[in-house]
Structure formats: C-alpha cells, structure tokens
C-alpha positions as CSV (number, residue, x, y, z in Angstrom):
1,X,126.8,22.5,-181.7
2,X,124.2,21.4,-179.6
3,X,121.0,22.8,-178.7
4,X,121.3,25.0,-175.5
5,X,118.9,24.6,-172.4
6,X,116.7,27.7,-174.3
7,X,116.6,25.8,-178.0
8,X,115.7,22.1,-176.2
9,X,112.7,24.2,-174.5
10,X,111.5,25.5,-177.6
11,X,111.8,22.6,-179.7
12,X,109.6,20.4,-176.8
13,X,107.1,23.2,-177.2
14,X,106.9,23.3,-181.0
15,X,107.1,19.3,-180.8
16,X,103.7,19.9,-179.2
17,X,102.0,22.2,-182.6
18,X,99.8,20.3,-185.1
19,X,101.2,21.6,-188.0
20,X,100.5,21.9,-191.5
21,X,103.1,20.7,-194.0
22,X,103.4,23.1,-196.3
23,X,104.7,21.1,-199.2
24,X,105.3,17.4,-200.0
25,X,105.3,15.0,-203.0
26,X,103.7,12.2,-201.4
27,X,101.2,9.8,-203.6
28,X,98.1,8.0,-202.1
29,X,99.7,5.6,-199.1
30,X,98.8,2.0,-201.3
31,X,101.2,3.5,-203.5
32,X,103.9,2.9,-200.9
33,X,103.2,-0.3,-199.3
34,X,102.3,-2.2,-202.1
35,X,106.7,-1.5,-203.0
36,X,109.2,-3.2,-201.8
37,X,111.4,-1.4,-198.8
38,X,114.8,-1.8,-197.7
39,X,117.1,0.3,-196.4
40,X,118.3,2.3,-199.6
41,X,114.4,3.8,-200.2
42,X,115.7,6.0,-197.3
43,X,118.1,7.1,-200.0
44,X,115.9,7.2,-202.7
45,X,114.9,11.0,-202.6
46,X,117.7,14.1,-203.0
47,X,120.4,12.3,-201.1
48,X,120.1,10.7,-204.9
49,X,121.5,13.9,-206.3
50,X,124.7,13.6,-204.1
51,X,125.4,10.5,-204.4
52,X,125.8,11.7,-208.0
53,X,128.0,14.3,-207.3
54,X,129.9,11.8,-205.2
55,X,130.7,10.5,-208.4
56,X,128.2,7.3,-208.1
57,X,127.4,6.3,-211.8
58,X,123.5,6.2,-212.7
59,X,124.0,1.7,-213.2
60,X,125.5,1.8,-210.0
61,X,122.5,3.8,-208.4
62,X,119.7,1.6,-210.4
63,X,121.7,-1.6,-209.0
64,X,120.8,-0.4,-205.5
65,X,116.9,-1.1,-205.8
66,X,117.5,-4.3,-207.8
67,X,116.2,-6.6,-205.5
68,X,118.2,-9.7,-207.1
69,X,121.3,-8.3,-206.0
70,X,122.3,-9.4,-202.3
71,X,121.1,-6.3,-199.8
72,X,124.9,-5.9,-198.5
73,X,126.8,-6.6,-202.1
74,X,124.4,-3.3,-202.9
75,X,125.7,-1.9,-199.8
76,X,129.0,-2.4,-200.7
77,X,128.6,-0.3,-203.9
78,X,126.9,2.1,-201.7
79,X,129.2,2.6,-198.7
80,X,132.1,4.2,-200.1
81,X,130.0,7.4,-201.9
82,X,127.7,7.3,-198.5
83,X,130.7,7.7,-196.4
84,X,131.3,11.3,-198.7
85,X,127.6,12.5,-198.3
86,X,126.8,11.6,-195.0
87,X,127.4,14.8,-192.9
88,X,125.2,16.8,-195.6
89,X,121.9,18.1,-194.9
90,X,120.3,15.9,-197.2
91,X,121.6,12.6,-195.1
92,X,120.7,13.8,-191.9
93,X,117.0,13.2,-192.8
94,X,117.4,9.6,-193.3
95,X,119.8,9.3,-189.9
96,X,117.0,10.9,-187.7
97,X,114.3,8.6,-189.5
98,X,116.3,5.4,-189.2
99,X,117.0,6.5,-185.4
100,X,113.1,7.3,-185.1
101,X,111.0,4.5,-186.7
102,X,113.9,1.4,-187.2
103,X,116.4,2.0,-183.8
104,X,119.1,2.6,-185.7
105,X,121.7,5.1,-184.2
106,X,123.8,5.0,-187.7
107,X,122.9,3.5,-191.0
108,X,126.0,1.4,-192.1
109,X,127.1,-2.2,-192.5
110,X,125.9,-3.4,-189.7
111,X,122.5,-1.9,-189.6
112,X,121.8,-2.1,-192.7
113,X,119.7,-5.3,-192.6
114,X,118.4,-4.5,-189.5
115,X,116.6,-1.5,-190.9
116,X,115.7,-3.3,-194.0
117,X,113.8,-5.6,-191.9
118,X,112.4,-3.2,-189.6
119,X,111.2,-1.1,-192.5
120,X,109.4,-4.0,-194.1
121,X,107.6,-5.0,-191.2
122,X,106.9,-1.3,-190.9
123,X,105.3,-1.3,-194.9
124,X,101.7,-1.8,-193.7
125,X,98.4,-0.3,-193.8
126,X,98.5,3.1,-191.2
127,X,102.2,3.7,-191.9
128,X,101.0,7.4,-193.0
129,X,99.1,7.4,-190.0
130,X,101.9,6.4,-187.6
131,X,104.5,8.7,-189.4
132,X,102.7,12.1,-190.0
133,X,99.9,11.9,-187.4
134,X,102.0,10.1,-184.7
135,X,105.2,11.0,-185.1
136,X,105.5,14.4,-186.6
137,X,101.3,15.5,-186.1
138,X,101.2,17.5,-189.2
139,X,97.5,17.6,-190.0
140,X,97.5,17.6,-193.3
141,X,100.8,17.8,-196.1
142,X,100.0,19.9,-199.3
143,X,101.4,17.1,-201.8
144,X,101.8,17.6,-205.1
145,X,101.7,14.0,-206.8
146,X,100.1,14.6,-210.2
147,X,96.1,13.7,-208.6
148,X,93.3,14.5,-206.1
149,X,93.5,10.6,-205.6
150,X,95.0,10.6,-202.5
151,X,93.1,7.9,-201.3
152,X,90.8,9.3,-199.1
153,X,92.7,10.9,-196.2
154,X,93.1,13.9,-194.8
155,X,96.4,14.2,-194.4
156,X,97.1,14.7,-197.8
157,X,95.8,18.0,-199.8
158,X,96.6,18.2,-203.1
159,X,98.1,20.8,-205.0
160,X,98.1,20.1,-209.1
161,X,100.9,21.4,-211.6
162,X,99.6,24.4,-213.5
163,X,101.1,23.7,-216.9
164,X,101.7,21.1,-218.9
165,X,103.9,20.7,-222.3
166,X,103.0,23.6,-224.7
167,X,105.6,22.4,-227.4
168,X,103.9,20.2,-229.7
169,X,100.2,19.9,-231.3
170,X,100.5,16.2,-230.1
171,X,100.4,17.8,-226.8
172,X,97.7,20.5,-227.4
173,X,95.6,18.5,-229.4
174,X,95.0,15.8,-226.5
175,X,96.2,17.8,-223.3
176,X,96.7,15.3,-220.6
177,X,94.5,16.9,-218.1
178,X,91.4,16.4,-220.6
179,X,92.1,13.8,-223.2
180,X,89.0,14.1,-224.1
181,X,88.7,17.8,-225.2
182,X,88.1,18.9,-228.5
183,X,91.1,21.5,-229.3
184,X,90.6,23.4,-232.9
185,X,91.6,26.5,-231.3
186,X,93.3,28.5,-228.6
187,X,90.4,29.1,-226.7
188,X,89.9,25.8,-226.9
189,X,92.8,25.4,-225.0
190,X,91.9,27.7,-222.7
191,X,88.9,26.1,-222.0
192,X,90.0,22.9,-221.3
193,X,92.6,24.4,-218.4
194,X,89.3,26.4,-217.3
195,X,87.9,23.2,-216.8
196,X,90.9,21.3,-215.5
197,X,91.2,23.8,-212.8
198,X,87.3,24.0,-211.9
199,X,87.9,20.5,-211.7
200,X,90.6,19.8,-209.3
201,X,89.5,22.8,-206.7
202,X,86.2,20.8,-206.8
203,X,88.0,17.4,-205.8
204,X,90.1,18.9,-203.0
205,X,93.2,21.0,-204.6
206,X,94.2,24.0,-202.9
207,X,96.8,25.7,-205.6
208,X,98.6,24.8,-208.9
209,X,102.5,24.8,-208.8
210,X,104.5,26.6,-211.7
211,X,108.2,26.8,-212.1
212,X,109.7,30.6,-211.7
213,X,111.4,30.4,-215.5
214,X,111.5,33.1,-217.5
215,X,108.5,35.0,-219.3
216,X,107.9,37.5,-221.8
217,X,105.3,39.8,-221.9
218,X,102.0,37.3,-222.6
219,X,100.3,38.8,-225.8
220,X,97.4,37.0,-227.3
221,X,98.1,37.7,-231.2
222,X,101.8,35.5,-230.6
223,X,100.3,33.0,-228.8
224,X,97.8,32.4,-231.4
225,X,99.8,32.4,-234.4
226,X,102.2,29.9,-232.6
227,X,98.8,28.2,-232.1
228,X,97.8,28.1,-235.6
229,X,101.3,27.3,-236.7
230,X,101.5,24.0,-234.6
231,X,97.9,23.2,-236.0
232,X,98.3,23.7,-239.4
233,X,102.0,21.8,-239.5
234,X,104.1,24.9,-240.3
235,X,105.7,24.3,-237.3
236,X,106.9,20.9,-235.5
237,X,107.6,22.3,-231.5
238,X,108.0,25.4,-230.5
239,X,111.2,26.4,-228.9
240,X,111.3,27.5,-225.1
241,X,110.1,29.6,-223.8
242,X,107.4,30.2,-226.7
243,X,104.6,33.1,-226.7
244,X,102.2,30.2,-226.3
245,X,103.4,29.2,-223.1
246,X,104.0,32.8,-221.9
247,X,100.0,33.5,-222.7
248,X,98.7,30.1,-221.0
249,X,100.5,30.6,-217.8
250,X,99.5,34.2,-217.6
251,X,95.2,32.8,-218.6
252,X,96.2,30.3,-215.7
253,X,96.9,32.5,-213.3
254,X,93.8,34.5,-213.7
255,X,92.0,31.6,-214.0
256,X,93.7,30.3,-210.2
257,X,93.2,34.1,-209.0
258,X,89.4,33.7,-209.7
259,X,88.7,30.3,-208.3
260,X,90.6,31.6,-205.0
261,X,92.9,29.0,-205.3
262,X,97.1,29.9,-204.6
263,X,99.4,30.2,-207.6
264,X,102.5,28.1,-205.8
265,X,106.1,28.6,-207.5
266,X,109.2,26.8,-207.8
267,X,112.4,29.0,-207.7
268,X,116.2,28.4,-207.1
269,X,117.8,25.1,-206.7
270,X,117.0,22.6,-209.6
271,X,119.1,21.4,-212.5
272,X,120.3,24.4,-214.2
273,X,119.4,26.9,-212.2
274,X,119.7,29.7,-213.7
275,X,116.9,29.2,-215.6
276,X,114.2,29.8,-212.1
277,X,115.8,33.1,-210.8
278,X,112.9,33.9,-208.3
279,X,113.2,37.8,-209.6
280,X,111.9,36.0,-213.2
281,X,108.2,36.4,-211.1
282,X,108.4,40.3,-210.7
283,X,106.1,41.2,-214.0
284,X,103.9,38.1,-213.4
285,X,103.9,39.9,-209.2
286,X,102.7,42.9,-211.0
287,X,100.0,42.0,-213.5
288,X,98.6,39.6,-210.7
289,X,98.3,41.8,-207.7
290,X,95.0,39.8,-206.3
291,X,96.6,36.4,-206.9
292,X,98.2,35.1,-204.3
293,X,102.2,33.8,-204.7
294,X,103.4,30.8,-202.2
295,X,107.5,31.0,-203.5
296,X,109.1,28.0,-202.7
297,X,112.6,27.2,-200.7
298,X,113.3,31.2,-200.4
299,X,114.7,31.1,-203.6
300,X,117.4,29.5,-202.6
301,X,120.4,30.4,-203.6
302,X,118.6,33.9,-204.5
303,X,117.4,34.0,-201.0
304,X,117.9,37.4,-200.6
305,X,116.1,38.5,-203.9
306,X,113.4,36.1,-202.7
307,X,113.2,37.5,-199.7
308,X,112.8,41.1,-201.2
309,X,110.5,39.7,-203.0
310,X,108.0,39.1,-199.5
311,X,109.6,42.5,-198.5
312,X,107.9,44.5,-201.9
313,X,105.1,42.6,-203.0
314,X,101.8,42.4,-200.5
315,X,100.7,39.4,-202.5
316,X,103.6,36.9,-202.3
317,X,104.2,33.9,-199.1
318,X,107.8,33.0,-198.7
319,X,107.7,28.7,-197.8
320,X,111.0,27.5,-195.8
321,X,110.0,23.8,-198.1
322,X,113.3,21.9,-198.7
323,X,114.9,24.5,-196.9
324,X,116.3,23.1,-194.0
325,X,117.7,19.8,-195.6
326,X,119.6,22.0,-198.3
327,X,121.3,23.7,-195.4
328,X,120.5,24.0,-192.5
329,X,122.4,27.5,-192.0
330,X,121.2,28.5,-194.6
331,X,117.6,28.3,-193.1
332,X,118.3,29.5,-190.0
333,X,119.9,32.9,-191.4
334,X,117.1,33.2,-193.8
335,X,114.8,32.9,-191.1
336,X,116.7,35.4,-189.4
337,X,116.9,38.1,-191.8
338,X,113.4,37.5,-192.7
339,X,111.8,38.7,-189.6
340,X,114.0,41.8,-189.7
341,X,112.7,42.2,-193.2
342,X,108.8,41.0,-194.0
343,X,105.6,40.9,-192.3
344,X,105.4,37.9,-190.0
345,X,102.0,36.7,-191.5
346,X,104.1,36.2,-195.0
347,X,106.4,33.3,-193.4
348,X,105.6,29.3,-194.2
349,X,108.1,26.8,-191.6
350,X,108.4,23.6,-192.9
351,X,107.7,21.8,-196.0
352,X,109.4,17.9,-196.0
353,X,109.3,17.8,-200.1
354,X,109.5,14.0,-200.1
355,X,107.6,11.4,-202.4
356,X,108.7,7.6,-201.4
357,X,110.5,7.8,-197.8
358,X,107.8,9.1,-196.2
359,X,110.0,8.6,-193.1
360,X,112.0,11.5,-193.6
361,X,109.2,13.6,-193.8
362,X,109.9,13.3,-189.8
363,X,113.6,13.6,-190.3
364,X,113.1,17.2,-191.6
365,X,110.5,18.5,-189.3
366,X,113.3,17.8,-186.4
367,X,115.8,19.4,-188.2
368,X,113.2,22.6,-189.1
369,X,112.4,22.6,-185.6
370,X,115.5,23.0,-184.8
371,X,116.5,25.7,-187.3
372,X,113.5,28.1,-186.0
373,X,114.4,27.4,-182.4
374,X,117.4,28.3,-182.5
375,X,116.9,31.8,-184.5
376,X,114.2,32.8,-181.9
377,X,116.3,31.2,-179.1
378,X,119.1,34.0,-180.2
379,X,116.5,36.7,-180.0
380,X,115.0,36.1,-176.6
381,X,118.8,36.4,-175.9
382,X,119.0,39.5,-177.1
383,X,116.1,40.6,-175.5
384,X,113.8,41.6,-179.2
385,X,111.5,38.8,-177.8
386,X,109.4,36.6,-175.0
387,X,109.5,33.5,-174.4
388,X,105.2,33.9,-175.0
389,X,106.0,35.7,-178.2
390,X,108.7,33.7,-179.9
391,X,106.2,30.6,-179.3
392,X,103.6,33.0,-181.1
393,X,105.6,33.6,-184.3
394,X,106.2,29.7,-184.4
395,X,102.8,29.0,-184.3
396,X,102.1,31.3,-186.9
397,X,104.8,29.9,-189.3
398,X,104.0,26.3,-188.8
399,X,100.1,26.4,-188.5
400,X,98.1,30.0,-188.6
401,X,99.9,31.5,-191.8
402,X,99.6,28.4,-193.9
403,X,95.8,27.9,-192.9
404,X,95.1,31.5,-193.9
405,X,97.2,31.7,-197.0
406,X,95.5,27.9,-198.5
407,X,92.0,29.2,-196.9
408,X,92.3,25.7,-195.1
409,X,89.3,24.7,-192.6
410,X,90.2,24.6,-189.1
C-alpha cells in the first residue's frame, strides 16, 4: 500500500533528522574501494541467506563474485533464485539503493551492467561520505568490524565484540585481543580483557557486543578448574557453554559497567536460533542492574519477550537494527506495541546492519522511515497524538535516545 498524504509528510520531515545509526558492520572505507564492485556486491549481505533458501548452492553463490566469469553468464545463474527472493524485505534494500545511487528502477537483465558500471565509477574516495552523510545524513554508524581503525572518520564509531573463543588453551594462552599477554592463570585472563577493554574505550569504542546464548550461574571455583584443566592438558576444549565462559562474560560485564561503556546483545534471528532466546539475558539483567543492555532486532522472533524485557528491566534499550529489512510488518507492529508498552526514552529506530554494500545502508533507512511513519501516522489518526509530538518521539528514536544511551557528544 502506499504511503498516505499523513505518512509522505512524516517521512519528508524525518528525511530532514541527522541521525545516529545505531548499528552497522561497516570496516574502514579503503576497505571498500580498494574491491572490486559489480552489481551482485548489492547482494552480497543477508539477501545471501535467501538465496540459500531459494535453493542457490554455495559454488553457485561463490561463482557470482568470480570476476573471470562473464557479468551476465553470472546473472544467468543468479536470475532465476532472484526472481523467488525479490519481494522480500531483504531485496528491497538493494532495489531502493540501485534506484538511489546507480538509476536503476529494477535490478535485472538489462540493468545489470548498467549498475555494474555505475557502481564502479561510484568505488572512489568519499563514497562513505556521499552515502551516509549525503544521502541518508546519519552522523555517525556504531559499526562493529573487529577495530577502532576506522580510518579516521567520524562517521564510524566502533563497538568491539566482548568475547572471544574460551574453548581451547591455544586460545587462552595467546587471546587475540593481546597476543602478547602472559596467561599462567585466570586472572591473568582477566587481566588481559581488563586491558583490552581500557584499550578500545580509549581509541573510540562505545560498547562491546555479546550474543544472548545461554548462561549458567558464573562461579569462580568452575571457571578456574576448567582453567587449570585446559592448562595443565587434562582437558583438550571445553564443551559449550563451559563455566569458563559463563564467569568471563559475567567479569566482562562488570568490567563494561565500570568503564561506562554499553553491554550491546545479539538475540533472535541467527542460525539456530534457539540458542539466543532474548529471555536467556534475565539473570545477567539482574546481577547487572547498573550496566546498561542495548538488545538488538527486538528479539525478533521473541519480540514480545523482548519487548517485556524494556517493559521490566530499567536498565535495558530495545534497537529496531535489522529490523525493518526482516520484515517490515513486523517492525511496524513492534513499534506499535512498544509505545503502548515501554518508556519512550528505551526505543533505538534504525540500525542498517551492513558490512560491504554500504549502499543499502540508505535502502533501509527508507524503508525504517517508512515503518515509523506509518505507526505514528495511525496514531495521529486516532487522535493519541500531534502532529508536534509524533515528530518528537521520532526524533527521540533516531537521534536523542541513542546519543544518551552511547553518552555520544553532541
């Protein structure tokens, strides 16, 4: 359906915000034009995923971004599983970037070269610039890309994972984050993360991202026995989840809580997802009152045990990230139910969740602004709201409540 006179008027007003981006997986900008670009690195982020359950095998994705091959005998292995995907959420990213930045009104044989073209002339110095500032004028995007070198800019922030693998004594021993730590012992360990975290708030990093997987109870006698055990060679990899990891991500959060930085957490759709049931946080909610919990894509598709979870818990954010290219309904009634249900303040808009195609970063943000216009479109129907005060919460979403939550300078 299209937008109604109401919905056009707020979207042309929150067109007009400079927003913060409340989650993205976007490296340094060399990092993208020094690849090669053609049409399919529109496809080359979650449209991936169903593709695959199009039934496209994994040689006959790979063949896409083999260069060697003839762009439109790739296309032809493409076009059929694209023709099954295309009215998805997912693809409507890439159709409102191509439209955008390359003047494409489809993506299909006969654009397809077109937009390859466009794109590489497009692969240049500024292209963040021209996409995030320009186009979409997102101050800054809190990317989480594995580094604080993000080459300078600020419109990247970075937030770095908060664990890494706990499984081994390879792992301990040399812990990527500090190589050159000397680990004999658990608070050895624990020292290293204290430093790793010190160390990344210093260079720029506003939270740490963890996954909402299970956890037991953390307790410090299990942890260091499975310690020892991996030390001494008793044991070859702990099994997951482990007391060791259960203990280290509970020190990690303390650790986050002090430094003031924001514990940020995965839940819902990924792989098997059973495993990241956002009511797996509740005992982590409780021992960690003072930290502060940013739960990603509302838990989707626990969204209303996410939502509760803004709803009971004074310290927890709910972020609309990925939301609105899983589903766009589904966004829209979350949204919905949400201000029926938590404190306005607790409510992030719009995080693009890309990495290469930074072009759909803007084909997200439309469809985001979209999805909140027409939730508080429907309310100043019903007469809850103003026009002044719908505008009000939208600002809040998309700048105010993001800038307080990440203690962001204005």
């Amino acid at each position: 359906m299209k937008l109604s006179t109401a919905e056009q008027a707020l979207v042309s007003e929150l067109a007009k915000l400079e927003i913060i981006d409340c989650h993205e997986h976007l490296g340094p900008e060399r990092n993208r034009v020094a690849a090669q670009v053609d049409v399919f690195t529109l496809f080359s982020h979650y449209t991936r995923h169903d593709l695959a359950v199009a039934g496209m095998s994994e040689a006959q994705y790979q063949s896409l971004y083999n260069r060697d091959i003839p762009l439109m005998t790739r296309w032809a292995t493409f076009e059929p599983f694209w023709e099954q995907i295309r009215w998805a959420s997912y693809a409507r990213a890439a159709l409102i970037a191509a439209q955008k930045f390359y003047g494409a009104d489809d993506i299909n044989a006969a654009t397809a070269e077109a937009i390859s073209e466009a794109m590489r002339r497009a692969n240049t110095p500024g292209l963040y610039e021209r996409v995030l500032r320009d186009a979409c004028h997102i101050r800054t995007c809190l990317t989480q890309c594995g580094s604080t070198d993000l080459g300078g800019t600020p419109l990247l922030t970075p937030v770095m994972p908060m664990v890494y693998e706990l499984e081994t004594w390879q792992a301990l021993s040399r812990p990527p984050f500090d190589p050159s730590a000397t680990i004999r012992s658990l608070d050895d360990y624990l020292d290293a993360v204290r430093r790793y975290v010190a160390r990344v708030k210093a260079e720029g990093a506003v939270g740490l991202k963890m996954m909402s997987n299970p956890y037991k109870e953390p307790k410090r006698d299990e942890a260091g026995a499975a310690f020892d055990g991996l030390r001494a060679g008793t044991l070859t990899r702990l099994p997951w989840p482990n007391p060791l990891r259960d203990y280290v991500v509970d020190q990690t959060i303390a650790i986050a809580t002090e430094l003031d930085m924001v514990v940020c957490v995965h839940t819902g759709y990924w792989g098997d997802f059973r495993t990241l049931d956002p009511l797996h946080m509740i005992p982590i909610l409780q021992r960690h009152p003072r930290a502060r919990f940013d739960i990603y894509h509302v838990g989707y598709p626990w969204v209303r045990e996410a939502l509760m979870l803004g709803k009971g818990f004074p310290n927890v954010w709910l972020n609309f990230c990925w939301t609105h290219i899983i589903s766009q309904k589904f966004a829209m009634d979350a949204l919905d139910e949400a201000i029926d249900l938590v404190p306005m303040s607790k409510l992030l808009a719009f995080g693009g969740d890309y990495a290469t195609p930074v072009e759909k970063v803007y084909g997200h943000l439309v469809m985001a602004r979209e999805d909140v216009a027409r939730v508080l479109a429907a309310r100043i129907a019903r007469g809850l709201m103003t026009d002044s005060q719908a505008l009000d919460l939208a600002r809040r979403w998309f700048v105010e409540n993001p800038i307080a939550l990440y203690r962001l300078k204005r």
